[in-house]
C-alpha positions as CSV (number, residue, x, y, z in Angstrom):
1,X,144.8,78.7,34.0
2,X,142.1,78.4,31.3
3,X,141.9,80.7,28.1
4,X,138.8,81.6,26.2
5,X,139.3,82.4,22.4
6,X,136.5,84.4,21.4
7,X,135.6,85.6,17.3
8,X,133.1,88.2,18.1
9,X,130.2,90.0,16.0
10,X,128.4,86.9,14.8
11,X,124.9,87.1,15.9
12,X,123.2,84.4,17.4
13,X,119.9,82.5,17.5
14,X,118.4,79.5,19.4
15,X,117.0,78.8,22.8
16,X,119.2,78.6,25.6
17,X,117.9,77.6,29.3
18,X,119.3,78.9,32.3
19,X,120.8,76.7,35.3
20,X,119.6,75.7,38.7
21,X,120.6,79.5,40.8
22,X,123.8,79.6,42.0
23,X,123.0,81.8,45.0
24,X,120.1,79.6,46.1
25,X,121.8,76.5,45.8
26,X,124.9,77.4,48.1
27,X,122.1,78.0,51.0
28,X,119.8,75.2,50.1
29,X,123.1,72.9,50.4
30,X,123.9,74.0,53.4
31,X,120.3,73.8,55.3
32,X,120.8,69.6,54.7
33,X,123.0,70.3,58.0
34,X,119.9,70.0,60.1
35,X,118.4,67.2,59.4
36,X,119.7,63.8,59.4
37,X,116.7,62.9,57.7
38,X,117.4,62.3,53.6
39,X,116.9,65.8,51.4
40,X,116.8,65.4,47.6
41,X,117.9,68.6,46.0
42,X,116.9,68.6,42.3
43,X,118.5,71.4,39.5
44,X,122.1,71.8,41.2
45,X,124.3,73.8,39.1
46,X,127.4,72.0,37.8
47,X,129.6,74.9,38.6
48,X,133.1,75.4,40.4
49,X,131.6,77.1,43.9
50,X,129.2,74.4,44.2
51,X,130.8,71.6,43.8
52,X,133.5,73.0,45.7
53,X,130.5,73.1,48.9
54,X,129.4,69.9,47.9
55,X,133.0,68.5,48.8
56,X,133.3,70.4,51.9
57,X,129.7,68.8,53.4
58,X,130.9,65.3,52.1
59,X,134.3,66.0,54.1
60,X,132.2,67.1,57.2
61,X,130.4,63.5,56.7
62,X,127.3,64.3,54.9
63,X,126.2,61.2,52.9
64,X,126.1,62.2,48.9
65,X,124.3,60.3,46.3
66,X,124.0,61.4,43.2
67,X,121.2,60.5,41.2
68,X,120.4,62.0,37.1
69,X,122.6,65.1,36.3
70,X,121.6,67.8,38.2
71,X,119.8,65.9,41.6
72,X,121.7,64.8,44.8
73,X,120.5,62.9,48.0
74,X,122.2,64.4,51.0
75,X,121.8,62.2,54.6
76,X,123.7,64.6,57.4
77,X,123.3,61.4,60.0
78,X,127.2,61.1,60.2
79,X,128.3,65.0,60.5
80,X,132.3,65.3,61.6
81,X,132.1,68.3,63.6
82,X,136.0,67.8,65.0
83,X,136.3,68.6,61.2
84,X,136.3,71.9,61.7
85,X,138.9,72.2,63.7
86,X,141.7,70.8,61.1
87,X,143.6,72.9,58.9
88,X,142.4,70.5,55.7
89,X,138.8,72.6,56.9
90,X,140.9,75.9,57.1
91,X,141.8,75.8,53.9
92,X,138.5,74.2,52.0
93,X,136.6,76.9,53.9
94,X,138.5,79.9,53.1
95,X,138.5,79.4,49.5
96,X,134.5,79.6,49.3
97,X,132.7,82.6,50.0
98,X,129.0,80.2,50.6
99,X,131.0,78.1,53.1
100,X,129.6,81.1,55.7
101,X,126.5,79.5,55.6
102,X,127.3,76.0,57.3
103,X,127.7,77.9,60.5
104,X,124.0,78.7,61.5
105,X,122.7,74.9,60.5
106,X,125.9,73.6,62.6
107,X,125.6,76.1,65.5
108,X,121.6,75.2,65.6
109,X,122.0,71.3,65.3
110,X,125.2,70.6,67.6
111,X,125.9,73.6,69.3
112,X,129.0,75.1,67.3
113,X,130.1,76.4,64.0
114,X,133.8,77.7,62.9
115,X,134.6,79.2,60.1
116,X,137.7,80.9,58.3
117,X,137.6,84.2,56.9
118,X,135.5,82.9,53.3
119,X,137.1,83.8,49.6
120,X,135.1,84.6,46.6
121,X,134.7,87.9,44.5
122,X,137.4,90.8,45.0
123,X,134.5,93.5,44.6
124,X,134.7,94.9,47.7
125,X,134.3,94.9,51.6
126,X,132.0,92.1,52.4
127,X,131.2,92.1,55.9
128,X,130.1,88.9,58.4
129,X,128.9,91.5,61.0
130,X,125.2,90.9,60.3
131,X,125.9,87.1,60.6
132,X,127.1,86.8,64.0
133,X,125.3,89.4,65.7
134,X,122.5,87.2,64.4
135,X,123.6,84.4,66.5
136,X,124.7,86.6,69.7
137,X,121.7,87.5,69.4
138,X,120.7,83.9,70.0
139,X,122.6,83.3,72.8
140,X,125.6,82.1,71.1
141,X,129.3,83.3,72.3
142,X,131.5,84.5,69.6
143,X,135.2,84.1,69.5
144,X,137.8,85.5,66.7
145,X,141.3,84.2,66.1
146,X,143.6,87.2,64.6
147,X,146.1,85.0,64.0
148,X,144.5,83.1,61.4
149,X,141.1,84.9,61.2
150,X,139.3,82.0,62.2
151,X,135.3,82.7,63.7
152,X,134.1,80.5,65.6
153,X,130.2,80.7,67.5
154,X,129.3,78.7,70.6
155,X,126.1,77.3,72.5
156,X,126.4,74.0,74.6
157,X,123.0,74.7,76.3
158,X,121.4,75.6,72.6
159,X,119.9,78.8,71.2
160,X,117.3,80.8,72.3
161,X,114.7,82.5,70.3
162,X,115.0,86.4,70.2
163,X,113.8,89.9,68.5
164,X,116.3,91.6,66.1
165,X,116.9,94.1,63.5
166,X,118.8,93.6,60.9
167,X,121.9,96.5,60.2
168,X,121.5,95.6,56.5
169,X,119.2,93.3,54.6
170,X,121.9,90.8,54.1
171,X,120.7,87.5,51.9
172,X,123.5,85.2,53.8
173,X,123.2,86.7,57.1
174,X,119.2,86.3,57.1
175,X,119.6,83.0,55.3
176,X,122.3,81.9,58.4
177,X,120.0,83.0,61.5
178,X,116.9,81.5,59.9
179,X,118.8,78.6,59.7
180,X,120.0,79.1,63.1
181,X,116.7,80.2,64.6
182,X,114.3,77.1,63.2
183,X,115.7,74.9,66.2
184,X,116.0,77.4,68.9
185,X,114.0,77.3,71.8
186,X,111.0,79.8,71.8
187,X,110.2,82.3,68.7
188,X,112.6,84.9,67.0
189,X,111.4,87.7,65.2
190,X,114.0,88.8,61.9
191,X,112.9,92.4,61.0
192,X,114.8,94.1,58.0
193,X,115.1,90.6,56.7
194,X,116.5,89.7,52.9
195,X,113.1,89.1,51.1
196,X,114.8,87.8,47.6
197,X,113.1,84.8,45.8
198,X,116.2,82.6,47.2
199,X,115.6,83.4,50.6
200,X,112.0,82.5,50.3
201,X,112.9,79.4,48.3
202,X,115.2,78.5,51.6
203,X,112.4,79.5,54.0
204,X,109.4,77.0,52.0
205,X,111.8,74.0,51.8
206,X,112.6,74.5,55.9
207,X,108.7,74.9,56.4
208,X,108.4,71.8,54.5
209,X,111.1,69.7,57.1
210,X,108.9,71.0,59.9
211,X,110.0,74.4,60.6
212,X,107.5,77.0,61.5
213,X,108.7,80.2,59.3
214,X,105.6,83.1,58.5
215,X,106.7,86.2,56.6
216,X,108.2,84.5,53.6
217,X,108.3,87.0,51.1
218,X,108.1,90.0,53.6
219,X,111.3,91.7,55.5
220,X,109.8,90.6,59.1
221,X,110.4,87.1,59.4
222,X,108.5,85.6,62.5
223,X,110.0,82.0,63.5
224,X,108.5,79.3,65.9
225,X,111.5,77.0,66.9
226,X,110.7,73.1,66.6
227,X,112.7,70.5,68.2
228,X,113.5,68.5,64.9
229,X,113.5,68.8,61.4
230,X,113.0,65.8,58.6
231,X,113.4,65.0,55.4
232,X,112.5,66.9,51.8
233,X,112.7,67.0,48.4
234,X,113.5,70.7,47.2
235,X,114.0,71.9,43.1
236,X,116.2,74.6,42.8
237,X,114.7,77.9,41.0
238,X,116.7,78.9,37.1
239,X,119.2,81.7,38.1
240,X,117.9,84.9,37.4
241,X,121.8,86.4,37.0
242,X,122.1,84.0,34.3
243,X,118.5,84.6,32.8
244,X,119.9,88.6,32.7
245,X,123.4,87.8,31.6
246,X,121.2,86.2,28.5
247,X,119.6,89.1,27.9
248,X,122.3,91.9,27.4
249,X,123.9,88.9,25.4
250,X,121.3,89.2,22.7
251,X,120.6,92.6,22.7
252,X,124.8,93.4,22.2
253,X,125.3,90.4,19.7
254,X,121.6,91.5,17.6
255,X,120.8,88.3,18.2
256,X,117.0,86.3,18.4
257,X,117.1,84.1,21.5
258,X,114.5,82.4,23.5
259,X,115.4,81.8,27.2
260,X,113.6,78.8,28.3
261,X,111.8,78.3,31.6
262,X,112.8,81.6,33.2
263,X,110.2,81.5,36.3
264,X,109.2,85.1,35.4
265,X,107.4,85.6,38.6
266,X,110.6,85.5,40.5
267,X,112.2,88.0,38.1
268,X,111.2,91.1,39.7
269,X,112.6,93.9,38.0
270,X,114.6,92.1,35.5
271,X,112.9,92.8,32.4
272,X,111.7,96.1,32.8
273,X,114.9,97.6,33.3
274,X,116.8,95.9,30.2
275,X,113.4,97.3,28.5
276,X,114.7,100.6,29.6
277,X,117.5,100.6,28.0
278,X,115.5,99.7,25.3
279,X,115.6,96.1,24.9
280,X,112.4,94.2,23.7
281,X,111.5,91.5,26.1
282,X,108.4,89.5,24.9
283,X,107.2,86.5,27.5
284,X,106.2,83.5,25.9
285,X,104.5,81.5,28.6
286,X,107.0,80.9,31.4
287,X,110.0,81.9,28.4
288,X,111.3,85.4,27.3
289,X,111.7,85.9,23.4
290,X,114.3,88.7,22.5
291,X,113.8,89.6,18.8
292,X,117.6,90.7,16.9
293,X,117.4,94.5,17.6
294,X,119.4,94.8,14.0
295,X,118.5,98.6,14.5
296,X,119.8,98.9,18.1
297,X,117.9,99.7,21.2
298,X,117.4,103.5,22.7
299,X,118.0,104.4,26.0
300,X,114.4,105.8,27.9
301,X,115.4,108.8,29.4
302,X,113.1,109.9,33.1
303,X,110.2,111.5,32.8
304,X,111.4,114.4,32.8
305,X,114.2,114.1,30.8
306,X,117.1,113.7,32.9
307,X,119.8,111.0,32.0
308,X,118.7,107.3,33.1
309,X,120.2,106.1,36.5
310,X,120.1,102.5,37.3
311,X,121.1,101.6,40.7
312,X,121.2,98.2,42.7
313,X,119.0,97.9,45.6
314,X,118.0,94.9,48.0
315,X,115.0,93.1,46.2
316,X,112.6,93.7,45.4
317,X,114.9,96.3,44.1
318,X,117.5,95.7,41.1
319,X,119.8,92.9,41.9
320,X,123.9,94.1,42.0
321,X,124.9,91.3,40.1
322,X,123.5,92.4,37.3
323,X,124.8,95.7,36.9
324,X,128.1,94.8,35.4
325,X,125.9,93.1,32.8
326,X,123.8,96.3,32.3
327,X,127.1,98.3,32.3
328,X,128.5,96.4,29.2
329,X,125.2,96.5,27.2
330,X,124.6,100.4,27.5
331,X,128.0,101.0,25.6
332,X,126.2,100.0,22.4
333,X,122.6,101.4,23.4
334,X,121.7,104.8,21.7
335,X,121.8,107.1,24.8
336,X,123.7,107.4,28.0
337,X,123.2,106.0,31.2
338,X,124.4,106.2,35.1
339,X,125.4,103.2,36.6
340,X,125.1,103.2,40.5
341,X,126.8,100.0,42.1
342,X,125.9,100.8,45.7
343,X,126.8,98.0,47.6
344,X,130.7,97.1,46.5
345,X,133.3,99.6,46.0
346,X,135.2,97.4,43.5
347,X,133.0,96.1,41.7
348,X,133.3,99.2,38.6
349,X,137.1,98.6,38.5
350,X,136.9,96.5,35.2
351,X,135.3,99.1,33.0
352,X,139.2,99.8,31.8
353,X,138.8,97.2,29.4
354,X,135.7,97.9,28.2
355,X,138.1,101.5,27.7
356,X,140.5,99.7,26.1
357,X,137.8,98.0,23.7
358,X,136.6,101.7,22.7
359,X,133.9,101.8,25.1
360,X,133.0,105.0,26.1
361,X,132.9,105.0,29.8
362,X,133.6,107.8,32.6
363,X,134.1,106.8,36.0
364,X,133.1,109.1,38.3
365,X,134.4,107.1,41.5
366,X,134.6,103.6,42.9
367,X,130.6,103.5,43.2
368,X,129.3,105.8,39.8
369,X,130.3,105.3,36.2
370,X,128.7,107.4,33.0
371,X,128.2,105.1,29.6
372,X,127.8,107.5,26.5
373,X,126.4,104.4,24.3
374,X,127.7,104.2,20.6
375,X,124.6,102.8,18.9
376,X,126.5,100.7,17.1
377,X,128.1,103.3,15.0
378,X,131.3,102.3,16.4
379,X,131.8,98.3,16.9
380,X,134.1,97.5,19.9
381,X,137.1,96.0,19.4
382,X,138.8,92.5,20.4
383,X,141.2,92.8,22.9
384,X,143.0,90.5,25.7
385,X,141.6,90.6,28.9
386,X,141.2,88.8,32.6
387,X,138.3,87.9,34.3
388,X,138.6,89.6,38.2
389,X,135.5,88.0,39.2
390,X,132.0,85.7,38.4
391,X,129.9,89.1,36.7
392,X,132.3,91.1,35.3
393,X,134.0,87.6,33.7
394,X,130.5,87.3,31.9
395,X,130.0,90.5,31.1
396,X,133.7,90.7,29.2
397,X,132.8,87.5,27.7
398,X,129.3,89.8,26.0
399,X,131.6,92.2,25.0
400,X,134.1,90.2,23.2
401,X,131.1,88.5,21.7
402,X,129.9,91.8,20.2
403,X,133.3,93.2,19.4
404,X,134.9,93.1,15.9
405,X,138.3,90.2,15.9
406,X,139.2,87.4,18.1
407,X,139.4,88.0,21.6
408,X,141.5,86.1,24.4
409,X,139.9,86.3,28.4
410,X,142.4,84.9,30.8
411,X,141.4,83.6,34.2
412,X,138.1,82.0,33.1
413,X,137.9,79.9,35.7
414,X,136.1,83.1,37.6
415,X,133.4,82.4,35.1
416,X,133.2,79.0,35.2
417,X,132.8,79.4,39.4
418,X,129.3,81.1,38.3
419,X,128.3,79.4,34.5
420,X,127.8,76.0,34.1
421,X,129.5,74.8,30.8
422,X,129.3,77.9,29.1
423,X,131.2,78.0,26.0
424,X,129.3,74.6,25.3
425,X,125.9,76.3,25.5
426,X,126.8,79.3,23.6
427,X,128.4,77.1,20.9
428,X,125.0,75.6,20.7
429,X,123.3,78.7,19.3
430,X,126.1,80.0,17.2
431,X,128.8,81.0,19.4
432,X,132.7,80.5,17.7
433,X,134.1,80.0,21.2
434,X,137.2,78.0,22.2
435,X,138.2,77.1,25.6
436,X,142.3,76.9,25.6
């Protein structure tokens, strides 16, 4: 496994620009399923968990042609579908968590979809409930092997367009019955839909293959089956994790960076909650400008003075991915802060190394943690650490950045699932960071 080697408290300065989303991308890829019409996908991030779904479509028999960096052609005219039946497909499946989302376009298109249990992130339980209720709900017949937790959906005669609520707003399980529900017969009405900017990205690039999707934007999705979808070209929006991972990396390291191209109308709460922890965020057109806060930043307290509380919500609320990222950049913030991870009971379990750095941190349980921030008055220090998944990797790799010595992050291929050549961008604006 892969080493970093990271000298920290060198502040930065430069413009950095943030990659094609990785959350969109892994259902974008997967809606080329229903066509077998030619979709040109344009700003594809070069990471690990989509070019690992890019190899699983090509295996199915999906046609990929690669054109500049960054843009595929994808032709599903060919699609294997006994694939999915070998244990090569077993075991490609079950190492991706996205892979979940080649089961609606498949179930929709020829009538079936299997799936192993998907990998991914060890934050938590991460259920597929909402996904194949979804497609019961569409007439589909569900069928579980214990054995080797193998799912598998059903429907010979095709689907059949139905009302629903949602049990939770998931952003894959809306994502998979959309996908599921453009080529069913009659209309299906998602209410308690995901509404995120990815979900609407996937929702305009099926209306543009012919699908008849109105609600985009809204949690009640109202979908008009059509018999056949075509071809598209479709450009992937920057990744607003990454775009906030920038962010907390300038405000620890007092560094000025520019963030280029950030879409800022599809960053929802982003900056105004790093601005209450006291962060200056300037936009600069369709960029964000973070001055060196070489004085620090102070925490805003509530109105009425009671410590700040930042939880995760579905959007429009405060993304979850992020709060790992928020986490690390309160310890130097003047003030002290509640972090509220609602959604995954493990995804607070690294904060021990932020600990062992000197951070002061006080986990109240698997879903609260306290930060009493230093203000810089007491620099963290380099440690070894390992990454135990995508957000917390990024949000050691910030803290090492800030901290005083050289420190060592083990298992950095988490990271690099998420971050598209990373040390080489950071390098570029003044990072001393080795990969090993």
């Amino acid at each position: 496994m892969g080493i970093f080697k990271i000298e920290g408290g060198i502040p930065l300065k430069g413009e950095i620009t943030p990659q094609g989303a990785k959350n969109e991308a892994l259902q974008i890829l997967c809606a080329v399923l229903l066509t077998s019409e030619k979709v040109k996908i344009n700003n594809i991030p070069d990471i690990i968990d989509i070019n690992k779904l890019i190899t699983l479509l090509g295996n199915l028999g999906v046609k990929i042609q690669k054109n500049e960096p960054g843009s595929i052609t994808f032709q599903a005219d060919e699609v294997n579908v006994n694939y999915l039946e070998t244990e090569a497909f077993k075991k490609e499946g079950g190492a991706l968590r996205g892979s979940i989302m080649i089961v609606g376009p498949l179930l929709a298109r020829f009538g079936k979809g299997y799936i192993p249990k998907p990998g991914g992130d060890k934050i938590g339980r991460r259920r597929l409930d909402t996904h194949f209720e979804g497609f019961i709900n569409l007439g589909a017949k569900f069928r579980y092997n214990r054995e080797d937790h193998f799912y598998g959906v059903e429907a010979p005669e095709g689907l059949i367009g139905a009302d629903m609520l949602l049990d939770e707003a998931s952003v894959t399980g809306t994502a998979n019955i959309v996908m599921a529900a453009v080529l069913a017969k009659g209309k299906t009405t998602v209410y308690n839909a995901a509404c995120e900017p990815y979900l609407q990205q996937l929702c305009k690039m099926l209306n543009s293959m012919g699908a008849n999707i109105k609600g985009v934007g809204s949690n009640l999705l109202t979908i008009e089956g059509v018999e056949s979808l075509g071809g598209c070209e479709h450009r992937i929006l920057p990744d607003m994790i990454e775009i906030g991972s920038w962010i907390g990396l300038a405000a620890m390291t007092k560094s000025e960076i520019t963030i280029k191209d950030v879409s800022w109308e599809n960053l929802g709460l982003i900056p105004n909650t790093f601005r209450k922890l006291g962060i200056t965020i300037e936009k600069r057109g369709d960029d964000i400008y973070i001055p060196a806060h070489v004085n620090g930043y102070e925490v805003k307290t509530d109105i009425d003075g009671s410590i700040l509380t930042i939880a995760d919500a579905p959007w429009p609320g405060f993304t979850p991915d992020l709060l790992s990222i928020v986490l690390v950049v309160a310890t130097q913030a003047k003030g002290d802060v509640l972090i509220h991870q609602k959604m995954f009971e493990s995804r607070l379990f690294f904060v021990d190394k932020l600990i062992d750095m000197g951070a002061k941190i006080m986990l109240c349980d698997p879903h609260r943690a306290v930060v009493m921030g230093h203000n810089f008055e007491s620099q963290l220090k380099a440690t070894t650490m390992s990454s135990p998944d995508i957000r917390a990797g990024i949000s050691l790799l910030i803290a090492a950045l800030s901290a005083k010595g050289t420190s060592t992050i083990q298992n950095i291929e988490q990271i690099d699932r998420g971050y598209e050549r990373i040390d080489e961008r950071l390098r570029a604006i003044g990072a001393k960071i080795v990969r090993a």
